[in-house]
C-alpha positions as CSV (number, residue, x, y, z in Angstrom):
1,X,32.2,-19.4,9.8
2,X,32.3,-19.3,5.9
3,X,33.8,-23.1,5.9
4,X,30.9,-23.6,8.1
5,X,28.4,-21.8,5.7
6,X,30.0,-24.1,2.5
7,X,29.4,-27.3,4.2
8,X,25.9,-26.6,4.6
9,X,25.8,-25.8,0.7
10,X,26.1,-21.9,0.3
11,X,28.4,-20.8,-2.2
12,X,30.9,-18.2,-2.0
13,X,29.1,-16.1,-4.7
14,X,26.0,-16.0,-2.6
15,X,27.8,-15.7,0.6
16,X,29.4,-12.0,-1.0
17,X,26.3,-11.0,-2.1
18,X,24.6,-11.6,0.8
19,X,27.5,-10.4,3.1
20,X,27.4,-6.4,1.4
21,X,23.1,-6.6,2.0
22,X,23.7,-7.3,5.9
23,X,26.5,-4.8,5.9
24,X,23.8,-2.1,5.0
25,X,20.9,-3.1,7.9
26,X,23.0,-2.7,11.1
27,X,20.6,0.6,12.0
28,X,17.5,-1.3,10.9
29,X,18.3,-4.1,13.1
30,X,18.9,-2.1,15.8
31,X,15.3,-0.5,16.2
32,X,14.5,-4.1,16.2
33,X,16.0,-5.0,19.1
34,X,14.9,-1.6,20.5
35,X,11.7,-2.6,20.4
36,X,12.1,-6.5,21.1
37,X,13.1,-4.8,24.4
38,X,10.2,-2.9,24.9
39,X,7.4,-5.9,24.0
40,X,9.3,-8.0,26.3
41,X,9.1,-5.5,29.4
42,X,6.1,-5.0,28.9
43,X,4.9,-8.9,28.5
44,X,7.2,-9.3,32.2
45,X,5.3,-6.5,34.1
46,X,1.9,-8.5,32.6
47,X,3.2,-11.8,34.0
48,X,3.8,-10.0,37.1
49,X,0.7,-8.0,37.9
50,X,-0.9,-11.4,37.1
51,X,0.9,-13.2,39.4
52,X,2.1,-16.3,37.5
53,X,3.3,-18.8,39.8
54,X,5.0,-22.7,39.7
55,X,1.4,-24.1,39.8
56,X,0.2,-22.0,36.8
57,X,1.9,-25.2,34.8
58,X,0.2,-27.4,36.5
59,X,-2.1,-29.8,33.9
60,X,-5.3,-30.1,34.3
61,X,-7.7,-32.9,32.8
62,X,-11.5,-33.8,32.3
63,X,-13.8,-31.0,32.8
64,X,-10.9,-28.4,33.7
65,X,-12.5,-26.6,36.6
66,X,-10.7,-24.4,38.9
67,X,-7.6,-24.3,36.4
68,X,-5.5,-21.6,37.5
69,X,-2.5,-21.7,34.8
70,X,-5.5,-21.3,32.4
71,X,-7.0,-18.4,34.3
72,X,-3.9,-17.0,35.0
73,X,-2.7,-16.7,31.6
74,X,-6.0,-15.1,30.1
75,X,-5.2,-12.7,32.2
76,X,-2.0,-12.3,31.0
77,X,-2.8,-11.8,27.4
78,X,-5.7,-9.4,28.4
79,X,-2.6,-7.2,30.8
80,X,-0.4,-7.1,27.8
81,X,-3.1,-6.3,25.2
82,X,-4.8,-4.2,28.0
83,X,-7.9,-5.6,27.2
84,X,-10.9,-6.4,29.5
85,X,-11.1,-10.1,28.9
86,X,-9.3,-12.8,26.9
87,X,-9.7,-16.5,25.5
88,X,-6.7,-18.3,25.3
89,X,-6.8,-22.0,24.8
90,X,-5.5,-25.2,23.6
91,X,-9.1,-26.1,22.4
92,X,-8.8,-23.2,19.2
93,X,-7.0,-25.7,16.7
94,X,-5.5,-23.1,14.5
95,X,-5.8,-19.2,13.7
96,X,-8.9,-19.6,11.1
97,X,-10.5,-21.7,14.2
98,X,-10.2,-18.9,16.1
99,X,-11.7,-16.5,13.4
100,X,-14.5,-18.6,12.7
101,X,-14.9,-19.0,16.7
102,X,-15.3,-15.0,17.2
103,X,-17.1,-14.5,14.1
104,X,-20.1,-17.2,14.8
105,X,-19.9,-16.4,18.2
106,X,-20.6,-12.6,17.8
107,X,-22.7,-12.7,14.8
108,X,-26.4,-13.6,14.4
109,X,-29.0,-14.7,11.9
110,X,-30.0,-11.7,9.5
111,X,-26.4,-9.5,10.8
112,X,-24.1,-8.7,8.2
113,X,-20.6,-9.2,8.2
114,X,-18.4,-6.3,6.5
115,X,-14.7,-6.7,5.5
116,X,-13.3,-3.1,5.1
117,X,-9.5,-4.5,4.0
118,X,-11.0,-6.1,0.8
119,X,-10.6,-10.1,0.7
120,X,-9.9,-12.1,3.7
121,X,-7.5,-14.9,3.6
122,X,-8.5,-18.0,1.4
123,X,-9.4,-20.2,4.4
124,X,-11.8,-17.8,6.0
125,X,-13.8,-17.8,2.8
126,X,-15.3,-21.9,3.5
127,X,-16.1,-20.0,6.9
128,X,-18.3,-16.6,5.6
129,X,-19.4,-18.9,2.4
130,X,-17.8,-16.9,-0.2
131,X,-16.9,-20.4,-1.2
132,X,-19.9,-22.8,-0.2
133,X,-18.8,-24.8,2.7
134,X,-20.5,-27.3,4.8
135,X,-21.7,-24.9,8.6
136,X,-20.7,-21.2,7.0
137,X,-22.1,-18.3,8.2
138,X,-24.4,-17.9,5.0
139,X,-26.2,-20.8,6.3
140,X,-27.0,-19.4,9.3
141,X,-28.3,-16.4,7.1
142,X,-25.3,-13.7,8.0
143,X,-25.0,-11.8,4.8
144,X,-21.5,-10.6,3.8
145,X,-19.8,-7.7,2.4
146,X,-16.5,-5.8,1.8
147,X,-14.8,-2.8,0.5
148,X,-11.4,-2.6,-1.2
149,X,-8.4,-0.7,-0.4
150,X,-7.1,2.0,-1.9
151,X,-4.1,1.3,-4.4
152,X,-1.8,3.1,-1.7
153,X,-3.4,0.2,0.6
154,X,-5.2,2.9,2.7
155,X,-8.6,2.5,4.0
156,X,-11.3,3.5,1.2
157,X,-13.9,5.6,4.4
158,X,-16.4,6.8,1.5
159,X,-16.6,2.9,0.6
160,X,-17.0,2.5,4.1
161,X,-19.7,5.1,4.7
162,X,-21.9,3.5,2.4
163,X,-21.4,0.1,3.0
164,X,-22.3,0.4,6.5
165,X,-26.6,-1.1,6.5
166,X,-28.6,-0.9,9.3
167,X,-28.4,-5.1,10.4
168,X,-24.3,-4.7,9.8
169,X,-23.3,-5.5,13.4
170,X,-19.7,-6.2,12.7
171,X,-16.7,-4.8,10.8
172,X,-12.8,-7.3,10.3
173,X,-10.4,-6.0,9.4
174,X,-7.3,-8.1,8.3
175,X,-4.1,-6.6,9.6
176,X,-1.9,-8.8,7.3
177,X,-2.1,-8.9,3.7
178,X,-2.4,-13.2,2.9
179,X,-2.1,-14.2,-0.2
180,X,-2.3,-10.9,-1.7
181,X,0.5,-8.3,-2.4
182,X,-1.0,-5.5,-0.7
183,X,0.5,-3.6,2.4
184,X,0.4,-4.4,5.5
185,X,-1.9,-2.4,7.9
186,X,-0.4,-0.5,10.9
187,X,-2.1,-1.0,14.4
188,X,-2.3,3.0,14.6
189,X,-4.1,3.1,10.4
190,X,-6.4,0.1,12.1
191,X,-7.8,2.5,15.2
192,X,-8.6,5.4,12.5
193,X,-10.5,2.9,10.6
194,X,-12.3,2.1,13.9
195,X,-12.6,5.6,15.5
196,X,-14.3,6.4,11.9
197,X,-16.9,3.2,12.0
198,X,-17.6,3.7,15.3
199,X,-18.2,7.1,14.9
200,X,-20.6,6.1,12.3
201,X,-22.3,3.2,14.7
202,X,-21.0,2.9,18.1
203,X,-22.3,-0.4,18.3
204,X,-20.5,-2.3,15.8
205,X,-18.4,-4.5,16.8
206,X,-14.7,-4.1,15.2
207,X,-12.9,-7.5,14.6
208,X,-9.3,-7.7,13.6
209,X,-7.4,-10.6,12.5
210,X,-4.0,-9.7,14.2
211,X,-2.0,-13.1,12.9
212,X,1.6,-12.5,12.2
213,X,1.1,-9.2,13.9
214,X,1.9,-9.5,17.8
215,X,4.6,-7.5,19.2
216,X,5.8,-5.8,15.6
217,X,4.7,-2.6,17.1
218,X,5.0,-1.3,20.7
219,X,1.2,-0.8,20.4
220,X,-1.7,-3.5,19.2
221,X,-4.7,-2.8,17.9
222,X,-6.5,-3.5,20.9
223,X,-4.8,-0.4,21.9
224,X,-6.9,1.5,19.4
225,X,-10.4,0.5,20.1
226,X,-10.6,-3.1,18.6
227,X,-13.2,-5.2,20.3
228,X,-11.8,-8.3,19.3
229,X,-8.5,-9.2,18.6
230,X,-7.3,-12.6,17.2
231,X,-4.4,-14.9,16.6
232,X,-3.1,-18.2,16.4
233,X,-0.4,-19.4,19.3
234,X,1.8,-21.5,16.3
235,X,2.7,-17.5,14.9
236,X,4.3,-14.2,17.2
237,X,2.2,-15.5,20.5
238,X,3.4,-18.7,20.7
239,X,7.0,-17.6,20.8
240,X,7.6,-21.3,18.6
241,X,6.9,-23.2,22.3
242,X,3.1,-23.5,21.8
243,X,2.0,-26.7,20.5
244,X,-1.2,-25.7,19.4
245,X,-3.8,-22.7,20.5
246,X,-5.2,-19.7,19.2
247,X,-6.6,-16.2,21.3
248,X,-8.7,-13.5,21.0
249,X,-8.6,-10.9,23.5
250,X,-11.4,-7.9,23.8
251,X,-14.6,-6.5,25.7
252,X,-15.7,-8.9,28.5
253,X,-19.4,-9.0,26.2
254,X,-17.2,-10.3,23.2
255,X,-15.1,-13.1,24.9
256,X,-18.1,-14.4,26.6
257,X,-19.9,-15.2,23.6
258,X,-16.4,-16.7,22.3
259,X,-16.4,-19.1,25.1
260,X,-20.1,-19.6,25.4
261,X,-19.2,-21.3,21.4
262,X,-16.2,-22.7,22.3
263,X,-17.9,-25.1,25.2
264,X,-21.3,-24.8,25.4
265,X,-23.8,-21.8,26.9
266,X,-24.4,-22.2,30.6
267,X,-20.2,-23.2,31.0
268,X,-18.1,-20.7,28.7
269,X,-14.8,-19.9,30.3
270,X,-15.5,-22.5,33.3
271,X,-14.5,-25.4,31.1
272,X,-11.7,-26.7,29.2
273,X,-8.9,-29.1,30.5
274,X,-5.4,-27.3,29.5
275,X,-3.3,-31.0,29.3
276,X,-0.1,-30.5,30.7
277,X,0.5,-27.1,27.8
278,X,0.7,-24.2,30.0
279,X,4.2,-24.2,30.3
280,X,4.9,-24.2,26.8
281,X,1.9,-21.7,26.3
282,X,3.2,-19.2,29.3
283,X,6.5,-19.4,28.2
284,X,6.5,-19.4,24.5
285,X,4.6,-15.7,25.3
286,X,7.1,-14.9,27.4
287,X,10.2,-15.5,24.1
288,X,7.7,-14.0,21.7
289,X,8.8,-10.8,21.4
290,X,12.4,-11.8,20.9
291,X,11.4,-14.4,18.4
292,X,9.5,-12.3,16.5
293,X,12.3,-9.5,16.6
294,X,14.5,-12.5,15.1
295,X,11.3,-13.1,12.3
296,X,11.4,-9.6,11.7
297,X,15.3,-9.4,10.8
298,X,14.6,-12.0,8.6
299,X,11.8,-10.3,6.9
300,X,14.1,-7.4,6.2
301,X,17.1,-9.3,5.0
302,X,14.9,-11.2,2.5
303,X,13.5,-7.8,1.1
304,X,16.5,-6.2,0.7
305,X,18.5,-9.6,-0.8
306,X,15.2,-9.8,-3.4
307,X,14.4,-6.4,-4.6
308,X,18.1,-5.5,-5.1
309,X,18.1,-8.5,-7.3
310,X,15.0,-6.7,-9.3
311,X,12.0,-8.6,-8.0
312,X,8.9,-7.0,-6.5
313,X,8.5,-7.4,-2.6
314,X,6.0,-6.5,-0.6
315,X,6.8,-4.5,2.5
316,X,9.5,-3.1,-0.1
317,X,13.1,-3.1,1.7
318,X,13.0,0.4,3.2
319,X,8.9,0.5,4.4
320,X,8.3,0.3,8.0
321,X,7.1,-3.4,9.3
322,X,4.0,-4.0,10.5
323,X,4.1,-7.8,10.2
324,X,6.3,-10.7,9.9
325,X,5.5,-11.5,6.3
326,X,7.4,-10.7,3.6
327,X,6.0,-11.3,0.1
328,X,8.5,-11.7,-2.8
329,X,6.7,-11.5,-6.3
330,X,8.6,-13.9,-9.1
331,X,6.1,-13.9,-12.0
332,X,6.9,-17.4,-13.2
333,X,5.8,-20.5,-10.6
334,X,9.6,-22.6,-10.8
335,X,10.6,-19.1,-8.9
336,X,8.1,-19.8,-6.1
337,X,9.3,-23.4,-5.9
338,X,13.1,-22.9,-5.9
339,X,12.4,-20.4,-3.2
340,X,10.5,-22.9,-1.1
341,X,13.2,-25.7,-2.0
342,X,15.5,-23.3,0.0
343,X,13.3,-22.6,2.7
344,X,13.1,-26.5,3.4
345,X,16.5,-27.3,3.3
346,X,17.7,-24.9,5.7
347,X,15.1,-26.6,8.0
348,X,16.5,-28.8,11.3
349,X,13.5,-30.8,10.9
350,X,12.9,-32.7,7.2
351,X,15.7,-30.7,5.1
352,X,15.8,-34.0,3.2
353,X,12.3,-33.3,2.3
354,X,11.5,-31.4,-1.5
355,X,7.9,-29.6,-1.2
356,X,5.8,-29.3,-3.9
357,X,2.4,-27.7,-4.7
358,X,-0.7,-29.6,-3.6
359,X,-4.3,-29.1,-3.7
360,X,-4.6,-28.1,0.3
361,X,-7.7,-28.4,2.2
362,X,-9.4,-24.5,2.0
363,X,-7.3,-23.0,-0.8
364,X,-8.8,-22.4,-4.1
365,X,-5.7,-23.5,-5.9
366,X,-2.6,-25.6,-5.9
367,X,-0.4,-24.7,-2.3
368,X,3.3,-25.0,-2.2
369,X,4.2,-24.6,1.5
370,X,8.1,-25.7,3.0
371,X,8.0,-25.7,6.9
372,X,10.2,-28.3,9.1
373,X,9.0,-27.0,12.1
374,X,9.2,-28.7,15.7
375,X,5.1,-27.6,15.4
376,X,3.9,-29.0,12.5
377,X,2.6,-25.8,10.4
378,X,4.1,-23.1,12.8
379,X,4.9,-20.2,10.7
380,X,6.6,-18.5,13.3
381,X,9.2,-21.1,12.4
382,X,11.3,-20.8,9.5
383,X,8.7,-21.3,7.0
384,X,7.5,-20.1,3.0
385,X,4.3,-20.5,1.1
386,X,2.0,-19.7,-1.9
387,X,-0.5,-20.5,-4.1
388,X,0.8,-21.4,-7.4
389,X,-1.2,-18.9,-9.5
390,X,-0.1,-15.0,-10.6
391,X,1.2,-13.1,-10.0
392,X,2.9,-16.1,-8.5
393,X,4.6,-14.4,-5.1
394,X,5.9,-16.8,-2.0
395,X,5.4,-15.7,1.2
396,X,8.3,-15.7,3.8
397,X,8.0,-15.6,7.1
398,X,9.4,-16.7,11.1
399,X,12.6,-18.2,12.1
400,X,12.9,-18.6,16.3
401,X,16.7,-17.2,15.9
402,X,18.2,-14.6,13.6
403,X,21.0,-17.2,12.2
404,X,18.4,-19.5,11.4
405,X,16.3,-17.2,9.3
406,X,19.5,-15.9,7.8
407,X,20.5,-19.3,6.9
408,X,16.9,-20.1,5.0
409,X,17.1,-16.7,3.0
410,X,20.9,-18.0,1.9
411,X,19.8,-21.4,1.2
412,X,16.8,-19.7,-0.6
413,X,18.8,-17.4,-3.2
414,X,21.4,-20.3,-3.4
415,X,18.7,-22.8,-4.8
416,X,17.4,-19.6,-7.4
417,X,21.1,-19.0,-8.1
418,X,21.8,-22.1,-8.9
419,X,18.5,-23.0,-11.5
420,X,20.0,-19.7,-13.0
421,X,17.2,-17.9,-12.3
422,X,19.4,-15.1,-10.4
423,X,22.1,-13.5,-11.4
424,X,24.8,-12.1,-9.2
């Protein structure tokens, strides 16, 4: 195994090192499993109850009528989110599709959007317009507000309180933190924060953006009151089998304006060819939890590898997960890069390939990103990112196998170690 581990370009140094973190995390990765266990029960009595059969795969094509993998499998994600409706479809392009898909959809001339987890991620800023963009919701005269977190990371409810106008009509809340180095919100913190708006106005509707979320937690935060929930198939959902797709799951009311904007009014859910994908999409839902689980262990080994070596991460290498993502703050931008340089070359796809920054469509600054993935951009693969600007922090996340991620983290601190930028 270790000869193994040099020919792919680890050192022995690194190999130590790395060899006393794991020694330490056998417990930790043991919950994991414990409740990889659990999510994947629970998706098989979903599949079950739904009765997913040989001719859910079937493809359809043209208008997509009568499509009963499609059907089938919305009823699927609605079982295991135990929700009263679903949209799950080949048609949403990308997580931020699907955000921008449930916000227009739900939202109306003179409503106000309100954001109580502070900023939303970069891309969904071209969507609101807090970044003029070309079909925003400020053209279409929805208004937009937010309220910070605490600095513990907690929801701020007196900010809340006041923000909350009469033509607000729905509150998102971002269950991972982005580009930012803040905490990561637990599904059960999310359903106080709901219980509390909705005790304020019952009729708000509560959005959460659950990508890089699914199946952390026994519980989602559909569990907890949240009228829509959303994701992209290429993270946890997808299981690293789903070519392309996004969801959102919630109140019949909710997904039926979805689909009305997805297709057209007057054909909503009735609509939409699903092109030979279902088996991918059923059973990449069906791995997902055990994928994840693998994501998650490598979330863990890269905090515990990167604050023992002194560096800031966020979740720190003790905290509780509530997401995949694991934030590692460097300070200084060649940190960022070596770390991606790593990421990349542990890839089975393009490890020849060096990433660099770029100026990326919907990103207000220069984006490194290292990903050879099977699905181009699927960041429940083995993949690491960031915006090259302080406090200059890359963002780690996926791996479909536990050796795979562990690999990328060694390949990471191998490429630091060896510009000198880590000592060990």
């Amino acid at each position: 195994m270790e000869q193994l581990y040099e020919s792919l370009g680890i050192s022995r140094p690194v190999l130590d090192f790395a060899g006393k973190i794991l020694d330490s995390l056998e417990e930790r990765f043991r919950e994991i499993d414990d409740m990889a266990e659990y999510n994947q029960l629970k998706v098989i009595r979903a599949m079950q109850e739904a009765r997913v059969s040989a001719e859910c795969f079937q493809a359809t094509s043209g208008y997509g009528y009568n499509d009963l993998g499609r059907e089938t499998l919305e009823r699927v994600y609605a079982l295991t989110f135990h929700t009263e409706d679903a949209l799950v479809r080949p048609q949403i392009t990308c997580g931020t599709h699907a955000l921008a898909l449930a916000l227009s959809s739900n939202l109306r001339p003179g409503d106000e959007l309100l954001s109580i987890s502070g900023k939303p991620y970069d891309t969904l800023e071209e969507v609101i317009g807090i970044r003029p963009s070309c079909g925003s919701l400020s053209e279409y005269g929805i208004t937009y507000a937010q309220t910070e977190l605490k600095e513990d990371g907690s929801f701020n409810y007196d900010a809340i309180r006041n923000a909350i106008r009469p033509n607000t009509r729905m509150v998102a809340i971002q269950r991972s933190k982005g580009y930012l180095t803040r905490p990561t919100l637990s599904a059960e913190q999310i359903g106080e924060a709901i219980a509390f708006v909705k005790g304020i106005r019952p009729d708000i509707i509560c959005m959460v953006d659950n990508c890089y979320g699914e199946f952390v937690e026994k519980l989602e935060p559909s569990d907890f009151g949240a009228d829509m929930t959303v994701g992209s198939l290429i993270k946890n959902p997808g299981g690293g089998l789903a070519p392309i797709g996004g969801y959102i799951a919630g109140t019949k009311e909710c997904i039926e304006r979805a689909a009305y904007r997805l297709t057209s009014p007057g054909l909503g859910k009735e609509v939409g060819a699903t092109l030979g994908v279902m088996q991918s999409f059923y059973q990449g839902f069906f791995l997902a939890p055990v994928v994840t689980a693998a994501a998650l262990k490598g979330a863990i080994f890269a905090a515990n590898i990167y604050e023992s070596l002194g560096f800031k991460v966020v979740p720190g290498a003790k905290e509780k997960r509530y997401d995949i993502i694991q934030a590692v703050e460097f300070g200084f931008p060649e940190g960022v890069i070596a770390f991606c340089e790593g990421i990349q070359a542990a890839a089975p796809v393009d490890s020849y390939v060096t990433p660099e920054p770029w100026a990326m469509p919907g990103y207000d600054s220069d984006v490194i990103m290292a990903a050879g993935a099977f699905v181009q951009g699927s960041s429940i693969e083995l993949s690491a990112d960031g915006p090259i600007k302080p406090p200059y922090a890359v963002y780690f996340q996926g791996g479909l196998t536990w050796p795979h991620a562990k690999l990328g983290i060694l390949k990471s601190l191998q490429r630091l170690y060896e510009k000198g930028y880590v000592t060990l």
